[in-house]
N, C-alpha and C positions, 0 to 999 in steps of 0.2 A: 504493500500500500504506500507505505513512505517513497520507494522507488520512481514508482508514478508519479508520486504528489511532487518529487524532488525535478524531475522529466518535463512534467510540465508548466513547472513554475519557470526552468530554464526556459524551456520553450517561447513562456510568456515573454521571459527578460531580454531572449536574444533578439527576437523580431520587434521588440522594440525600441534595439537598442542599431537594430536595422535600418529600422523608419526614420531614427533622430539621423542617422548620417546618409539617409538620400534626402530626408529634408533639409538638411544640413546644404547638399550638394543642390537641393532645388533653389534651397538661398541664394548659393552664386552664383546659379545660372541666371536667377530675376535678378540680381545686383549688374549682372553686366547686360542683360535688358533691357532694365530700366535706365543704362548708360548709351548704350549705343543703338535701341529698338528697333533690331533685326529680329528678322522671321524666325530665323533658326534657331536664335538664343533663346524665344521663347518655346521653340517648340521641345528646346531639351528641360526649362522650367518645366513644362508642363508635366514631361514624361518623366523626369524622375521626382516631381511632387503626386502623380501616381504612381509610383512603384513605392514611395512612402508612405501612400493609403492602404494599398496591397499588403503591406509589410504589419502595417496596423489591425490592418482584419485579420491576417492572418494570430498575431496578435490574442484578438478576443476567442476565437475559438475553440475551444476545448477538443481534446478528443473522446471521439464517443463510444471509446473502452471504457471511459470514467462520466460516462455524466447520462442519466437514464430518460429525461428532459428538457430537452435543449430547447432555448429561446431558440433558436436558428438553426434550421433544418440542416444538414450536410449540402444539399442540391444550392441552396441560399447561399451559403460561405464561397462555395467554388465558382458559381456564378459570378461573385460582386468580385472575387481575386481575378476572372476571368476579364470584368468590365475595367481591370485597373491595371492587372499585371500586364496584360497583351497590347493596351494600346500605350502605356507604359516607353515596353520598348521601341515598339514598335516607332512612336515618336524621336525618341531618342535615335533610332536609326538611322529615322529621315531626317534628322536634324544634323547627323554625323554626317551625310550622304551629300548634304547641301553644302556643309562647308567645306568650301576648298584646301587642300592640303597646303602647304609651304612647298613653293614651286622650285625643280631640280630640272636642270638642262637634258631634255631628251628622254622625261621619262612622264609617263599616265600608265596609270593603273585605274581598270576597274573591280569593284567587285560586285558580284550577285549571290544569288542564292537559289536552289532548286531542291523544293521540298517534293516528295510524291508522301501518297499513302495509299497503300496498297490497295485494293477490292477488298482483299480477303478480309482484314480487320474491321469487324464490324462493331464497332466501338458507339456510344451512343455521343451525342456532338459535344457534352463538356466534357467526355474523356480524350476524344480528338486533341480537342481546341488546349486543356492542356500540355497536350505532348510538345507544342510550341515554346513551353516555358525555356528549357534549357537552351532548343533548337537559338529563341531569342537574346538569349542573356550570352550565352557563347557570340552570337554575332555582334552583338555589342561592344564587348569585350574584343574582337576581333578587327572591327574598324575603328578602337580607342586606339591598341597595339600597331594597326596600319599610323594614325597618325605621329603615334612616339618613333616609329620607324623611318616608314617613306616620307611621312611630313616631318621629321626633326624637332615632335616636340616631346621629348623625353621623360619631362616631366609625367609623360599620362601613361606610362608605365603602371605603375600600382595601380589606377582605374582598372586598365585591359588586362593585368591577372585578377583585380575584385571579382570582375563579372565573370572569366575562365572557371574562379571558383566556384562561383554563383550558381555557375550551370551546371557544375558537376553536382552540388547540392540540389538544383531544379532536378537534373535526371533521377537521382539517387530516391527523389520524393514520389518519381512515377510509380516506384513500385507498388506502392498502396495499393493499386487497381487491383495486387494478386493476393490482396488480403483475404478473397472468401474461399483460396483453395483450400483442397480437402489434404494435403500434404502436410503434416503438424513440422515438419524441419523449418519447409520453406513460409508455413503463416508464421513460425516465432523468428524468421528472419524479417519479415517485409510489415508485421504486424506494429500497429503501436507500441511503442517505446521499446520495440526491436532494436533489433543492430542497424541495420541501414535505418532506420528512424536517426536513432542517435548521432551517427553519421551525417545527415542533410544536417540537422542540426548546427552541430561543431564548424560544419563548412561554410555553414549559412555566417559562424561567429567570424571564422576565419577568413572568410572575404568582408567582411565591412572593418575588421582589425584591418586586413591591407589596405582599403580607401580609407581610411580615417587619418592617417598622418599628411595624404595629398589635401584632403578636403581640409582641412582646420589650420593647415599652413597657409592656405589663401584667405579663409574668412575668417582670420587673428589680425589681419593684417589694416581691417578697419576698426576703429575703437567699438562704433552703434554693434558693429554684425559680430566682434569679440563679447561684448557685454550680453547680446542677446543672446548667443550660444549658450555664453557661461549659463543664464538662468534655467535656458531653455532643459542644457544637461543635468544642470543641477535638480529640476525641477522630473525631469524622467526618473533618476537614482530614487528621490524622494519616493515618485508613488511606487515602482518597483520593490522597492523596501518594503512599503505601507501593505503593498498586495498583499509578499512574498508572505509578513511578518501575519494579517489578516487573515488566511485561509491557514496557513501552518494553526494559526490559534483555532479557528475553527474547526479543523479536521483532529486539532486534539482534544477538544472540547467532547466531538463525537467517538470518541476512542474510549476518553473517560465513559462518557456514558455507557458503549458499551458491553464496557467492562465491570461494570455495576450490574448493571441490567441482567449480564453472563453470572454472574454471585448469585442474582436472584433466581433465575431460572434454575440453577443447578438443584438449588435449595429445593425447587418447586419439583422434580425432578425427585430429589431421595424423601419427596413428603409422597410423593406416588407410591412409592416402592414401601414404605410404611406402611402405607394403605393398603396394597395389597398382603403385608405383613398380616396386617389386620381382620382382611379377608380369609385369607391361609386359616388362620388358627380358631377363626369360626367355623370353617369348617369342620376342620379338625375336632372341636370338641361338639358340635353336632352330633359328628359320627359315634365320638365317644361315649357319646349318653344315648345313644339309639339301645332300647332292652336287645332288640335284636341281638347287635351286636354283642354286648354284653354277656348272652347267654350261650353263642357260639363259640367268644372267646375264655366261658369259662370251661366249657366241653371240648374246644380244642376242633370242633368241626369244620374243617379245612375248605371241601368242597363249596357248601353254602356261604361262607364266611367270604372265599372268592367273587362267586356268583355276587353278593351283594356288594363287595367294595369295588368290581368292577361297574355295576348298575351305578354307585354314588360316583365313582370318578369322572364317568360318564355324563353325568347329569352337573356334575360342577363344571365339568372342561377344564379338569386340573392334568397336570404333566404327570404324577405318579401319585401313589396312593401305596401305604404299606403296612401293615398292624401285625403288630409284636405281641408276645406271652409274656410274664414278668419279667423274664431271663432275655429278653431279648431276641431270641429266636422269630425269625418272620414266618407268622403264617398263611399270609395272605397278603400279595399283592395286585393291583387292580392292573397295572399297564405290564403287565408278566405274570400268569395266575402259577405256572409253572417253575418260573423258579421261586424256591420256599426250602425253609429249613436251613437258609444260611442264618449268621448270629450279627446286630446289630446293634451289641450292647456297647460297643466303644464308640459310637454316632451320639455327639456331641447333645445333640435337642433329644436322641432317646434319651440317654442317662438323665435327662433332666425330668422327662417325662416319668420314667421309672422309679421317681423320686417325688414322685407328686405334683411336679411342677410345670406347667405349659408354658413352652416357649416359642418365639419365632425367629426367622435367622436366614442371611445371606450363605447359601451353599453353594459350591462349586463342584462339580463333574466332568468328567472327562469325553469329552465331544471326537467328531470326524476331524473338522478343520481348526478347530479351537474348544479348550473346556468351555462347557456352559453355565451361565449361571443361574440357577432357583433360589425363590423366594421359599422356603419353608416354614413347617410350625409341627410342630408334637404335643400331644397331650395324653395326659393318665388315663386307662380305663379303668373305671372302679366301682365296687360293690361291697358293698354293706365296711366303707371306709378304708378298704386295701386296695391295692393296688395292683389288676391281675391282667395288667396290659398297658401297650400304647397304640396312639396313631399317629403316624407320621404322614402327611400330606405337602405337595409342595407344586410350583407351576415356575416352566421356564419363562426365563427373560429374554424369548427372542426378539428376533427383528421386526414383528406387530406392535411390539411395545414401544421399542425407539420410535417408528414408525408416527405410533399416536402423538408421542411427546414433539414431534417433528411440525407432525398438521396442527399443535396445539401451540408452538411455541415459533416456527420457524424457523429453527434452530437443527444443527447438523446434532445426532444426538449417539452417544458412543456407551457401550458397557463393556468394561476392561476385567476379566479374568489375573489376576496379579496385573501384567503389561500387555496381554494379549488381546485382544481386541474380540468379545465374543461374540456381541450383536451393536451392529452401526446401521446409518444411513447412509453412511461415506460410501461410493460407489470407487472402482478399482479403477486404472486408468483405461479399462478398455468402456467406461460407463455404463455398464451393465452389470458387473457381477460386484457383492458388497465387500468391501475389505475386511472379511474376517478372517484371525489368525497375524493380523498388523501386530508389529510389537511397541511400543513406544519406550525409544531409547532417551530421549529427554533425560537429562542428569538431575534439572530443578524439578521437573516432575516425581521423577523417580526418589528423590529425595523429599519433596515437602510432604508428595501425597501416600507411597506407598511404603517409606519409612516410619518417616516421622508423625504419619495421619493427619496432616496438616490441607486444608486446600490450597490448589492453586490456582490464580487468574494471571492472564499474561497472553504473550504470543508464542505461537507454535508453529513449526512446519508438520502438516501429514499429509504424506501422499508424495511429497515437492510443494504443494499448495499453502501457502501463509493466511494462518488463521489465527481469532480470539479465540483462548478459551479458558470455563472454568472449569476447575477438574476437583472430585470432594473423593473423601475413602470411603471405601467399602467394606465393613466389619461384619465379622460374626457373631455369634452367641459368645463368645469366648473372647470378645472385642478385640479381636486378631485381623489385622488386613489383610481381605485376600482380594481385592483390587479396586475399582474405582468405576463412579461416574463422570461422564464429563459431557459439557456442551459448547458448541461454537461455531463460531461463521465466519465465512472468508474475510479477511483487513478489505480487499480490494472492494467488497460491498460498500463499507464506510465512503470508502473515492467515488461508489456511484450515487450514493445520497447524497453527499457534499457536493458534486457537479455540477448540477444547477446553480448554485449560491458560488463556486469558485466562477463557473464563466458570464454572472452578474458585477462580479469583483472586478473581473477583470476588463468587462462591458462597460463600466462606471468609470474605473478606471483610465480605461481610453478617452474615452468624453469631456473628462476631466481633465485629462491632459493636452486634448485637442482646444478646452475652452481655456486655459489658462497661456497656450501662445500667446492671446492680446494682448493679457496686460504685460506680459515679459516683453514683447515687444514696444509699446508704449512708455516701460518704464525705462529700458535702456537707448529710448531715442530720448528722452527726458533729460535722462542724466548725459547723453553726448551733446544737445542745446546748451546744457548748464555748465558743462565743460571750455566749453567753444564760446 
C-alpha cells in the first residue's frame, strides 16, 4: 500500500515539476514575443504552455489501480492530454520548421516525416492518436538538435536531449495498452506502478532535470521573470509538500482505523466461537439427561445406544458425537458406530467430565491437508448422583464458518491449527483452490500470539499479498495454545478508499496552483517598478 501511495505521490511531484519548467520555457518564448511579435515565437508560447497543461493533467490523475471513483473517467484524462499534448508539439514543430536556421555556405537541409499505420492495428482512435506522443517529442527534440548543429546554436543542446528523453519516456508509457493481458509476467511488467511504469517516470524527471539549467539560465537573467520564477517554484514545492504531507496523513489516519476496526472484529470472531462453545455443551448435556440414554448406558447396550446417538448427531448437524462408560471406554459413536471399545480417558474435556464437571474447548485433529479444528464440550452422565458416563460432542470449524464470518464482516477470515492454516477464505494463487495447510512463518506472530498468547494487529505478507491483520490465541480447556484466529484485508484496499479524496487533493491542488500564478506575477512586477 505504502509502495503505491509512495509511486504516486512521485508521480504527482514529477509532472508537476514538468509543467513548472515548460511553463517556465513558455515564459521565454512570450518574453521574446512580446519583444519582437513574430508568428513563430508565438507559436512555440503557445505549444509548450500546452504541453505545461498536458503535464498538469497529467498531474491530477490518479491511477485506477488505487482509486474505485474517479471524478474523471480514464477516456476524459487521455482525451484533454490528447487536446494538449499533440497540438502541443505539434506547434512547437511548426514553429521550429519556420524558423530559419543560421545560414552556412552551400548547405539546406530539409526535414520530414512519414508516419504509416498499419491496416492490421485496429486500435480505437485515442489509442492511435496517442502513439504520436513519442513519435512527437522525438521530432522535436530532433529539429532542436538540427538547430544546435547545422544552425550553430549550441546552446539548445540540452533542449534536443530533454525531449530525446521525453520520448523515450512517451514510448515507455504506451505500454499500458497491454495492461488487460492475461500473461501475469508481462501485466506486472507494463501494469501500474510496474517497472516500465517507474521507468517513464524517472525519465519523464530526467529530461526536465536536462532542460532546467538551459531554461533558468535565460529567465534569471531578467530581475521581473527571476522574481516570478523564484515565487512561482517556491510556491509549486509549497503545495507539493502540503499534498504529499495531506494524503500521507490521510491514508494513515485510514490505517489506524483499520487496525482498530481488525481488534474488533477478531474479538467479534472468538465471541462466535464461544457461542458455538455454548451450543456444543447444550447439546451435550441434552443428550446427557435423555433417560434413554441413561439407561443404555447403564446396561452397556451398545447397538441401540448407537442407533440413537447416530439419530441425535444427525438431527444437530454436529461433526462427531461419542459416549463413554465411567472408565472411559467408548461405547458409542454417532459418525463411526463401528469403531468402539477404544479408551478415552486421557481426553482432556473427558477426564473432566468423569469428574462431574462439563466442559467446553478448542480441539485439534489430525486432517488430509491440515489438522482441523473443533469446537467441543463433554458432560457427566448421571444417576441417582454418580457418575456412570460421558458425552463428548463437538463440530468442525471449516470453511462454512470462515465463510459466514467473511459475508458478515468482509473481512479475509483464517483458522490457524498451531501455524497451519486449517480453514480460510484466502484463495491459492491459482484462485480457486483455499490455502489450506499455509504455514505462517511470521516471527512477531509466532511470538506475540502462539507463544506468548498475546494478540497481534499489524501488517502481514500471505500468499506474497500485503495485508492488515489481527490475529488472537486459541486455547484449550487446559488454557494451552494450540493456534489462532485471525482477520484481515488487503493495505492496497485502504489506497482504493483513499483515491477519491487523494485525486480531489490533488485536483485542488492544481487549481490552486494555477490560481495563484497572478498574484506571483503581479507581485514580482510590483517589486521590479519599485526597484526601477
Amino acid at each position: 500500500m505504502w509502495y503505491q501511495f509512495i509511486l504516486e505521490n512521485l508521480h504527482f511531484a514529477i509532472n508537476l515539476l514538468a509543467s513548472l519548467i515548460f511553463f517556465a520555457v513558455a515564459w521565454l518564448y512570450l518574453d521574446a514575443w512580446l519583444g519582437r511579435k513574430t508568428f513563430k515565437e508565438f507559436l512555440r508560447w503557445l505549444g509548450f504552455l500546452l504541453l505545461s497543461l498536458s503535464f498538469l493533467i497529467s498531474a491530477v490523475s490518479v491511477e485506477t489501480s488505487i482509486i474505485k471513483y474517479s471524478t474523471f473517467s480514464t477516456s476524459l484524462i487521455t482525451m484533454l492530454l490528447i487536446a494538449t499534448k499533440i497540438p502541443g508539439y505539434i506547434l512547437i514543430i511548426y514553429s521550429l520548421i519556420l524558423d530559419p536556421l543560421q545560414p552556412k555556405p552551400d548547405l539546406t537541409k530539409k526535414l520530414g516525416m512519414i508516419l504509416a499505420i498499419p491496416e492490421t492495428f485496429k486500435f480505437s482512435i485515442i489509442i492511435v492518436l496517442s502513439f504520436f506522443y513519442p513519435i512527437l517529442a522525438a521530432l522535436v527534440g530532433l529539429l532542436y538538435l538540427r538547430r544546435a548543429t547545422v544552425g550553430l546554436e549550441n546552446h539548445l543542446k540540452p533542449v534536443a536531449w530533454g525531449f530525446f528523453i521525453l520520448s523515450i519516456s512517451e514510448f515507455l508509457s504506451l505500454f499500458s495498452v497491454l495492461v488487460k493481458t492475461s500473461n501475469v509476467d508481462l501485466y506486472n511488467l507494463v501494469a501500474p506502478f510496474g517497472l516500465i511504469w517507474i521507468a517513464a517516470c524517472l525519465l519523464t524527471l530526467v529530461a526536465i532535470l536536462v532542460m532546467r539549467g538551459w531554461i533558468f539560465s535565460y529567465l534569471l537573467k531578467r530581475l521581473q521573470s527571476q522574481l516570478f520564477m523564484i515565487f512561482t517554484a517556491t510556491i509549486v514545492v509549497i503545495f507539493v509538500l502540503i499534498t504529499i504531507s495531506f494524503t500521507f496523513l490521510l491514508l494513515k489516519n485510514l490505517q489506524d482505523e483499520a487496525l482498530s476496526r481488525l481488534q474488533t472484529d477478531v474479538k467479534v470472531l472468538n465471541f462466535a466461537v464461544d457461542s458455538k462453545k455454548a451450543e456444543s455443551l447444550s447439546d451435550a448435556q441434552v443428550l446427557a439427561q435423555n433417560s434413554d440414554v441413561i439407561s443404555l448406558v447403564e446396561a452397556k447396550t451398545r447397538p441401540k445406544l448407537n442407533d440413537l446417538t447416530q439419530s441425535f448427531l444427525l438431527t444437530k448437524k454436529q461433526s462427531f458425537l461419542v459416549i463413554t462408560s465411567e472408565t472411559g471406554q467408548v461405547l458409542a459413536r454417532g459418525e463411526d458406530r463401528e469403531r468402539i471399545g477404544d479408551s478415552l480417558s486421557d481426553d482432556p474435556l473427558i477426564k473432566r467430565a468423569l469428574l462431574g464437571q462439563s466442559a467446553a474447548s478448542i480441539i485439534t485433529k489430525d486432517g488430509v491437508l491440515a489438522p482441523q479444528i473443533y469446537v467441543a464440550s463433554a458432560t457427566p452422565i448421571t444417576q441417582n448422583g454418580a457418575v456412570i458416563g460421558a458425552v463428548m460432542i463437538g463440530t468442525v470449524m471449516d470453511n462454512a464458518f470462515v465463510d459466514g464470518v467473511k459475508n458478515a464482516t468482509g473481512l479475509e477470515a483464517s483458522l490457524y491449527s498451531d501455524n497451519i492454516i486449517s480453514a480460510t477464505t484466502l484463495l491459492s494463487s491459482d484462485a480457486k483452490t483455499r490455502a489450506i495447510g499455509i504455514k505462517e512463518e511470521d516471527k512477531n506472530v509466532r511470538n506475540d500470539v502462539l507463544i506468548k498468547g498475546r494478540s497481534y494487529v499489524g501488517g502481514l505478507s500471505i500468499l506474497n499479498v500485503s495485508y492488515f491483520v489481527a490475529d488472537l490465541p486459541i486455547k484449550d480447556v487446559d488454557n494451552s495454545i494450540v493456534g489462532m484466529f485471525s482477520v484481515g484485508r488487503e493495505q492496497s484496499s485502504l489506497l482504493l478508499a483513499a483515491g477519491h479524496s487523494i485525486e480531489l487533493t490533488f485536483l485542488v491542488s492544481v487549481i490552486l496552483l494555477i490560481l495563484s500564478i497572478i498574484p506571483a506575477f503581479l507581485i514580482s512586477k510590483n517589486i521590479t517598478k519599485q526597484l526601477k
